[in-house]
C-alpha positions in Angstrom: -1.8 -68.5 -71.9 -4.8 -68.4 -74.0 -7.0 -66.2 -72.1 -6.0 -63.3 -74.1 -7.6 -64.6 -77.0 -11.1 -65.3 -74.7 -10.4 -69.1 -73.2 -10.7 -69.9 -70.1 -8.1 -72.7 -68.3 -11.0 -75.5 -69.0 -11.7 -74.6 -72.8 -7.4 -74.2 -73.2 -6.9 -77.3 -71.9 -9.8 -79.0 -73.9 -8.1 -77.7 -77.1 -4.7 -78.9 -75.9 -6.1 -82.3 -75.3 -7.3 -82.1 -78.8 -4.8 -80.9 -80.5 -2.3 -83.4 -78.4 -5.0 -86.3 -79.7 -6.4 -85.3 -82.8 -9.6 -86.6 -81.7 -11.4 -88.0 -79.0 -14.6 -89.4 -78.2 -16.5 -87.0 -75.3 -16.3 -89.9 -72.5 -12.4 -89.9 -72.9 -11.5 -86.2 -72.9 -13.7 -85.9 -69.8 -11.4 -88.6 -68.5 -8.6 -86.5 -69.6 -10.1 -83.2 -68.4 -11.0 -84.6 -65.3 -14.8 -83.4 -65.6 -18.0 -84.7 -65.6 -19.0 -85.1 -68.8 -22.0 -83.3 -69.4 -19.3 -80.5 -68.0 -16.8 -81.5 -70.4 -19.5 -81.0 -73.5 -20.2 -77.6 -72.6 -16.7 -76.7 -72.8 -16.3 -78.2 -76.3 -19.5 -76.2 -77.5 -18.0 -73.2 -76.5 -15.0 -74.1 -78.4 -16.9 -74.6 -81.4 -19.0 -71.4 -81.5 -15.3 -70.1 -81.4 -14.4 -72.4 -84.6 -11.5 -74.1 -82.3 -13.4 -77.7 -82.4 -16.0 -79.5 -84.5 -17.7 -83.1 -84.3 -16.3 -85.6 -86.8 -19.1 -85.9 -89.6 -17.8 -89.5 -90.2 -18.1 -90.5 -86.6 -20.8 -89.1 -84.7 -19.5 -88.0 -80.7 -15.8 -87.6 -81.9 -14.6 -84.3 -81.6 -11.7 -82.9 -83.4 -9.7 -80.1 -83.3 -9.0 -77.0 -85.9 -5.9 -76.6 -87.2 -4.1 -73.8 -85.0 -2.8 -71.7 -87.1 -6.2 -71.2 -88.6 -8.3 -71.5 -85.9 -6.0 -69.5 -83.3 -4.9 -66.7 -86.4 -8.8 -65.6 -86.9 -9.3 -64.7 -83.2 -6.0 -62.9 -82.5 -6.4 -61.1 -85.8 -10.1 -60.3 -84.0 -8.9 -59.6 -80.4 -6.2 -57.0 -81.8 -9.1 -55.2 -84.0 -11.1 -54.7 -80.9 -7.9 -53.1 -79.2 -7.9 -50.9 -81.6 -11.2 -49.8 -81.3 -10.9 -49.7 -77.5 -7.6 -47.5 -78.1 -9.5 -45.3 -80.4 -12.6 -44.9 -78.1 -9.7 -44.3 -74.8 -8.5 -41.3 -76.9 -12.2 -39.7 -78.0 -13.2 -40.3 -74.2 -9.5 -38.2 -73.1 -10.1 -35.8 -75.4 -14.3 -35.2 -74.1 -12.5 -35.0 -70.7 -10.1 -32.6 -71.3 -12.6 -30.7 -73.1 -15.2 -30.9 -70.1 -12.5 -29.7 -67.6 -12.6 -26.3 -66.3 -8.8 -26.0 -66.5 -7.8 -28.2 -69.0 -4.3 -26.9 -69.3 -3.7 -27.1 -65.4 -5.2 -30.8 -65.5 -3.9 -32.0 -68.0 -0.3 -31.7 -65.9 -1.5 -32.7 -62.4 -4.3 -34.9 -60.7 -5.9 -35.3 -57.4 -6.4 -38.6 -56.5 -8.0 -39.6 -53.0 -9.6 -42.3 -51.5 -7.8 -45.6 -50.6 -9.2 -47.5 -53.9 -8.6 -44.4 -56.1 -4.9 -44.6 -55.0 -4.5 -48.1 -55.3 -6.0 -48.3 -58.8 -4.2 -45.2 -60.5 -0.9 -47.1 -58.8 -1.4 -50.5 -60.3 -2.7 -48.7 -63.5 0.4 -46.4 -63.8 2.8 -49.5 -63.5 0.7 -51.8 -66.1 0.6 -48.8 -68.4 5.1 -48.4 -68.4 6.5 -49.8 -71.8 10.2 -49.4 -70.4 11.1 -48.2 -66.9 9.1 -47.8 -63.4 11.8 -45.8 -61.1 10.2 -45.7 -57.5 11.3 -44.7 -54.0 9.9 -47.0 -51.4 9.3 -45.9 -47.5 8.2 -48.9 -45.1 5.2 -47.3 -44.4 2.4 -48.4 -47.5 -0.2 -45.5 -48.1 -2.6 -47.8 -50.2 -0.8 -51.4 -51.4 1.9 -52.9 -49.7 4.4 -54.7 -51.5 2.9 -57.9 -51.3 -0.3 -56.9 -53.0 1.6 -55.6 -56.0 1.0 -57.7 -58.5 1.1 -55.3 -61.4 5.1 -54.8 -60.1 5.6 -58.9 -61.1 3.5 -58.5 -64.4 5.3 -55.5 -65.6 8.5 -57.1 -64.7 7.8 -59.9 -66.7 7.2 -58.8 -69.6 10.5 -56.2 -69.6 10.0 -53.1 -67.8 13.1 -52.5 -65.8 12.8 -51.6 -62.5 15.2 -49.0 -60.6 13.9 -49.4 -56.7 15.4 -47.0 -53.6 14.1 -48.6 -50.4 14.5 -46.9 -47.0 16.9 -49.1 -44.5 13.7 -49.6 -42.1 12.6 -51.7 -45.0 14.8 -54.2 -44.8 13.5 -55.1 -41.1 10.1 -55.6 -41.7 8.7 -59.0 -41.8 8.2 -59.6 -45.6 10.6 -56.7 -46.2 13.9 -59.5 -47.2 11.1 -61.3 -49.0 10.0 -59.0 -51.1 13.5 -57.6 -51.9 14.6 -61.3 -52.4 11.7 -61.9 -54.8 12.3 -58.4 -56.8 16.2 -59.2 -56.9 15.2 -62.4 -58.6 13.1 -60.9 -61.4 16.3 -59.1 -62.1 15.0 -55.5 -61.1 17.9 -53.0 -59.8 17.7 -51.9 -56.1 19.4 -49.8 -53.6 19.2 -48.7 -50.0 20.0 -45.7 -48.4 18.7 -44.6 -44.7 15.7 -42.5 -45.7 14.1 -41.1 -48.9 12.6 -37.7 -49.0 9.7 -39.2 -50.2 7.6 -42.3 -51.8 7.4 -41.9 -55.7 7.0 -43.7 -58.6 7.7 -42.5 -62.2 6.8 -44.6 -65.1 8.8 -44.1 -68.4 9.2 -41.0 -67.0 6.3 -39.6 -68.1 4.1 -40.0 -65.3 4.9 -40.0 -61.5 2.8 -40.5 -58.3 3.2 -38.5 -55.2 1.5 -38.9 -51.7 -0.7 -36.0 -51.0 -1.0 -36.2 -47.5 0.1 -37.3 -44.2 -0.1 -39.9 -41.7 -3.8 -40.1 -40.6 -5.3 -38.5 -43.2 -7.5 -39.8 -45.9 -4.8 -41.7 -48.6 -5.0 -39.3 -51.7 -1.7 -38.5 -54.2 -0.5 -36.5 -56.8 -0.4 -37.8 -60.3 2.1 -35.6 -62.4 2.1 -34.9 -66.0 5.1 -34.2 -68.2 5.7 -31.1 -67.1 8.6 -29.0 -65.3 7.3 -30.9 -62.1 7.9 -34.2 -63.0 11.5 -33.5 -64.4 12.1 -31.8 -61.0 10.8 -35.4 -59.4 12.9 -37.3 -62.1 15.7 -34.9 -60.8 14.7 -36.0 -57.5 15.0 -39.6 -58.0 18.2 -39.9 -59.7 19.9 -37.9 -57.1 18.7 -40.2 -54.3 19.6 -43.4 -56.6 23.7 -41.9 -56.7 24.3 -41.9 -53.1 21.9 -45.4 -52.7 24.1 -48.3 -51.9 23.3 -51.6 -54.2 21.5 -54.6 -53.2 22.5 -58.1 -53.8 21.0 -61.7 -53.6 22.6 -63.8 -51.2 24.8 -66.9 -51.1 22.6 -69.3 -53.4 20.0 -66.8 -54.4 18.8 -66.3 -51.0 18.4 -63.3 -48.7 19.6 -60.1 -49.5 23.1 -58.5 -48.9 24.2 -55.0 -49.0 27.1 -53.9 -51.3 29.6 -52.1 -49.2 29.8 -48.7 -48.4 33.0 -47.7 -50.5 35.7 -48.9 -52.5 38.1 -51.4 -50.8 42.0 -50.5 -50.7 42.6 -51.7 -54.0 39.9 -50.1 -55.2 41.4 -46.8 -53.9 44.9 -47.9 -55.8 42.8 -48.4 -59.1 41.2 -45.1 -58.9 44.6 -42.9 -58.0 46.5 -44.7 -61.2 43.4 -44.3 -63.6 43.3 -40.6 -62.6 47.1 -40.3 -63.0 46.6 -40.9 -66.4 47.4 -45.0 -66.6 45.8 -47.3 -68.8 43.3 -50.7 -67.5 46.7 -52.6 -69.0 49.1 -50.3 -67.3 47.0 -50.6 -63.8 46.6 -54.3 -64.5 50.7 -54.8 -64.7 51.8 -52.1 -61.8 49.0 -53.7 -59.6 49.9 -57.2 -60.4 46.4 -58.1 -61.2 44.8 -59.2 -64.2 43.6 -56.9 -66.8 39.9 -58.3 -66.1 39.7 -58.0 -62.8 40.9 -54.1 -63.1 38.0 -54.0 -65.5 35.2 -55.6 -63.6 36.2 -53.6 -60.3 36.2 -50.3 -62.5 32.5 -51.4 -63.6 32.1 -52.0 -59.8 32.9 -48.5 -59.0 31.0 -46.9 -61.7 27.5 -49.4 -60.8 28.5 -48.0 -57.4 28.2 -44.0 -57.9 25.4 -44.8 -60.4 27.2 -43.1 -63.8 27.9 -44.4 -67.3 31.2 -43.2 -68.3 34.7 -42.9 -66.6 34.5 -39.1 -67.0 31.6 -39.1 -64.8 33.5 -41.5 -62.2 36.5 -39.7 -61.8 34.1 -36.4 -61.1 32.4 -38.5 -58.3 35.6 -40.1 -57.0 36.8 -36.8 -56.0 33.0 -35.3 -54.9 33.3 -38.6 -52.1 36.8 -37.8 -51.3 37.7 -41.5 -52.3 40.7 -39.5 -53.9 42.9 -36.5 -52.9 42.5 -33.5 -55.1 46.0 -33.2 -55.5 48.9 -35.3 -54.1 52.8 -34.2 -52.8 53.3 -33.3 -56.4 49.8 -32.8 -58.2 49.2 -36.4 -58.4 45.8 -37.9 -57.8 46.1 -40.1 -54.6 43.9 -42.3 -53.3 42.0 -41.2 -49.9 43.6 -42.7 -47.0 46.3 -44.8 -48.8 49.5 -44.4 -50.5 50.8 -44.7 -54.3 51.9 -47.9 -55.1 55.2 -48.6 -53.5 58.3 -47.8 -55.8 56.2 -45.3 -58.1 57.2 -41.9 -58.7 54.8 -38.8 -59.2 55.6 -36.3 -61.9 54.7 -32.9 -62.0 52.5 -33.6 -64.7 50.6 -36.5 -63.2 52.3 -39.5 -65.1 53.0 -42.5 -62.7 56.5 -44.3 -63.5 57.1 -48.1 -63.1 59.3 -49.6 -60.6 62.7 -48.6 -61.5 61.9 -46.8 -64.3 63.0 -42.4 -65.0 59.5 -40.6 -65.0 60.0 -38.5 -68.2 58.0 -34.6 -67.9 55.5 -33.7 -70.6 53.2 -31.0 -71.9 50.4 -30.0 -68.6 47.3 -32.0 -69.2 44.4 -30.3 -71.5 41.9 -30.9 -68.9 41.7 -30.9 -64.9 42.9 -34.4 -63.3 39.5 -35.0 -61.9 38.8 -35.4 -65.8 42.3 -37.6 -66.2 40.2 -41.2 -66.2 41.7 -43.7 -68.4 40.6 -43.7 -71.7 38.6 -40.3 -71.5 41.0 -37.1 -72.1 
């Protein structure tokens, strides 16, 4: 935890045994530490050039510890001023490059990237660099690092990048394909499968993407693309794919990994055609007979499904995947290969009357049913 600061896991947990102790003689924390003890004094002489430990003046051999705060405070307050001056000398040395190239403007957009270690290092480098979001497409062919040697995916992860992964079905069958899947699901990153992807890719913040370059065979090289009109055709790219991806899940007890199904379930279907018809969550709840959560959570469930943030956008994609009719016996919105809700009766304006109940005719909608979601008008 302390290496950041310039400690290795011998001097860290020297300190800790000092600081847990207060003091101790050199024969016991070598005892502690588990070292010899000529071993163990060269690890507290490094701590003391670095003002973390100091020999007791009133008893000669005990060592005690600086106070943390202090001691720890003056070489963060150190590490972060030679960041800055290694940030500082990253942005002279980009600049001297850009300068030096013989199209600046063109590189500055795109780079060539070949050889199997090239690849591999711009990949790790382009994830370790994301502040927010990686969005990648996976194929289960690796050009330079397979999915079990990236770490930078776990370190990123851990410290909050969100991942958004599309995996081709194939995969799901490779040996440590469920594994790695498993262990990604587990770190709380989003993914989705669909039968093939266009293409592998990876998109950071979406500022920066990576493209393989060539094919099978060939020497691994890829693309590394700028902000530009390129990479928002890539971004394009990957949101499309990630709309018609299906959802994965963890399995029963956190293990294995379980597709989300391919479509809303019957009542799903009844949900959508009231929504659209102009109903309310409570109004769906009570003609349903279900409770007003469970029409909200299967609504979420729908809209986590088509990949879209508002009910305006669901109800456009309910009707683009023919989950709904366009227009029913009487202009109603009716669910795809089911019926209204028995003892309902379709205006000519879309309303849906309870059981029993005189459906009363109003003014024609402002909008277009396929825009009639509940809550959005």
């Amino acid at each position: 935890m302390l290496g950041a600061i310039g400690l290795d896991e011998r001097q860290e947990a020297a300190y800790r045994a000092l600081v847990a102790a207060g003091a101790a003689e050199l024969p016991d924390l070598a005892h502690r530490l588990s070292l010899p003890e000529a071993e163990a004094e060269r690890v507290l002489r490094r701590l003391e050039q670095q003002g973390l430990a100091a020999q007791s003046s009133a008893r000669p051999g005990r060592w005690v510890a600086a106070p943390p705060g202090v001691a720890l405070g003056a070489l963060l307050t150190q590490q972060r001023h030679e960041l800055e001056r290694a940030e500082l000398a990253s942005a002279l040395l980009a600049e001297e490059y850009r300068a030096e190239a013989s199209e600046p403007e063109v590189h500055d957009l795109v780079e060539v990237v070949t050889g199997a270690a090239a690849v591999a290092q711009r990949f790790h480098q382009v994830q370790l660099g994301a502040a927010s979001e990686v969005c990648a497409l996976v194929t289960g062919k690796p050009i330079a690092v397979t999915g079990t040697e990236n770490e930078s995916e776990e370190r990123a992860a851990s410290r909050g990048v969100v991942y958004r992964v599309v995996v081709e079905r194939e995969v799901l069958s490779l040996p440590s394909g469920i594994l790695e899947l498993s262990a990604a699901l587990g770190r709380d990153e989003q993914c989705r499968v669909v039968d093939r992807v266009p293409t592998k890719l990876m998109i950071a913040d979406g500022t920066t993407a990576m493209v393989p370059l060539t094919g099978r065979g060939a020497e691994p090289a890829a693309l590394v693309v700028h902000a530009s009109g390129l990479l928002e055709s890539l971004m394009g790219l990957f949101e499309a794919v990630w709309r018609e991806a299906l959802p994965l899940r963890l399995g029963e007890g956190g293990c294995g990994v379980r597709e989300e199904g391919v479509g809303p379930d019957a009542t799903d279907l009844e949900i959508l055609s009231l929504l659209l018809a102009g109903l309310t969550d409570a109004s769906v709840a009570k003609q349903l007979e279900l409770g007003l959560r469970t029409v909200q959570r299967r609504v979420k469930g729908l809209m986590e499904l088509t990949g879209v943030s508002t009910r305006l956008q669901l109800g456009w994609h309910a009707y683009e995947r023919g989950w709904v009719a366009r227009s029913g016996p009487q202009g109603t919105a009716a669910a795809a290969g089911t019926a209204m809700t028995p003892g309902t009766t379709a205006t000519a304006t879309g309303a849906v009357a309870a059981p029993g109940t005189a459906a009363t005719p109003s003014a024609p909608p402002a909008v277009p049913p396929s825009a009639q979601v509940a809550g959005v008008r």
